[in-house]
C-alpha positions in Angstrom: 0.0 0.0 0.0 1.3 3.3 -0.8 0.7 6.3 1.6 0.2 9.9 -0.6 2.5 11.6 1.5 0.6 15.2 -0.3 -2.9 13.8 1.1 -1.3 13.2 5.1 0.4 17.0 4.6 -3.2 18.1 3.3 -5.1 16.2 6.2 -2.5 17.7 8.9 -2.7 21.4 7.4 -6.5 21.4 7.8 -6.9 20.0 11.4 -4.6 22.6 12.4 -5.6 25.1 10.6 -7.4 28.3 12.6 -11.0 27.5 10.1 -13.4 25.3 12.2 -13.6 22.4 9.2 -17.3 20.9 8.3 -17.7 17.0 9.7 -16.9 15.5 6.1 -14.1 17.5 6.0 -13.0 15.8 9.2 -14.0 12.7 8.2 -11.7 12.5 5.2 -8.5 13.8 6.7 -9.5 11.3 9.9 -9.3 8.7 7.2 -6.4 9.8 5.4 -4.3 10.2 8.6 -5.9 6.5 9.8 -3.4 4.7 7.0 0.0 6.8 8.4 -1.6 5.9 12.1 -4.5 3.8 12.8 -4.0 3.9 16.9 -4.6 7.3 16.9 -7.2 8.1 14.1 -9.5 5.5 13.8 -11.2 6.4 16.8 -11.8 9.7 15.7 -12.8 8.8 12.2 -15.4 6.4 13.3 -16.6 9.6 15.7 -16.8 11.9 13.0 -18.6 9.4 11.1 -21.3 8.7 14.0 -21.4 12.8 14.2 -22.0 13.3 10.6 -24.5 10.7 10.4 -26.3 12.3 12.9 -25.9 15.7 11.7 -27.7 14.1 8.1 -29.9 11.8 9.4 -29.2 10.2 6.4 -29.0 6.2 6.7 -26.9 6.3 3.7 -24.2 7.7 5.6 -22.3 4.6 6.0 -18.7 3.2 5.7 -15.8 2.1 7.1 -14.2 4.2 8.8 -10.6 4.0 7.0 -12.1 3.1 3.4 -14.3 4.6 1.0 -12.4 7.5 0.5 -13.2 10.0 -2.2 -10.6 12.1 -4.2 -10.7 15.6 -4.2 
């Protein structure tokens, strides 16, 4: 598996960035940063992923929390 080192940059730079990001937002850079380190980020990926599905009430809100991931 290859890690896009330009996606983990991108991921970091907008969790500490001083913008408050929307839940998919966090969802995908939780996901992106789960493959460089799963301990710390899958935790938080499946959160935003509860969150966000809450937020929507949409049942079609589903999904692993480290896969699925859509390009940008």
């Amino acid at each position: 598996m290859t890690i896009d080192q330009d996606e983990v940059l991108r991921a970091g730079v907008l969790l500490l960035g001083s913008g408050r990001p929307g839940r998919a937002q966090l969802l995908g850079a939780y996901r992106v940063l789960a493959e460089v380190s799963p301990k710390a980020y899958v935790p938080k990926s499946v959160d935003a992923l509860l969150a966000l599905r809450h937020e929507t009430r949409n049942p079609e809100v589903t999904g692993a929390p480290a896969a699925g991931r859509k390009d940008t």
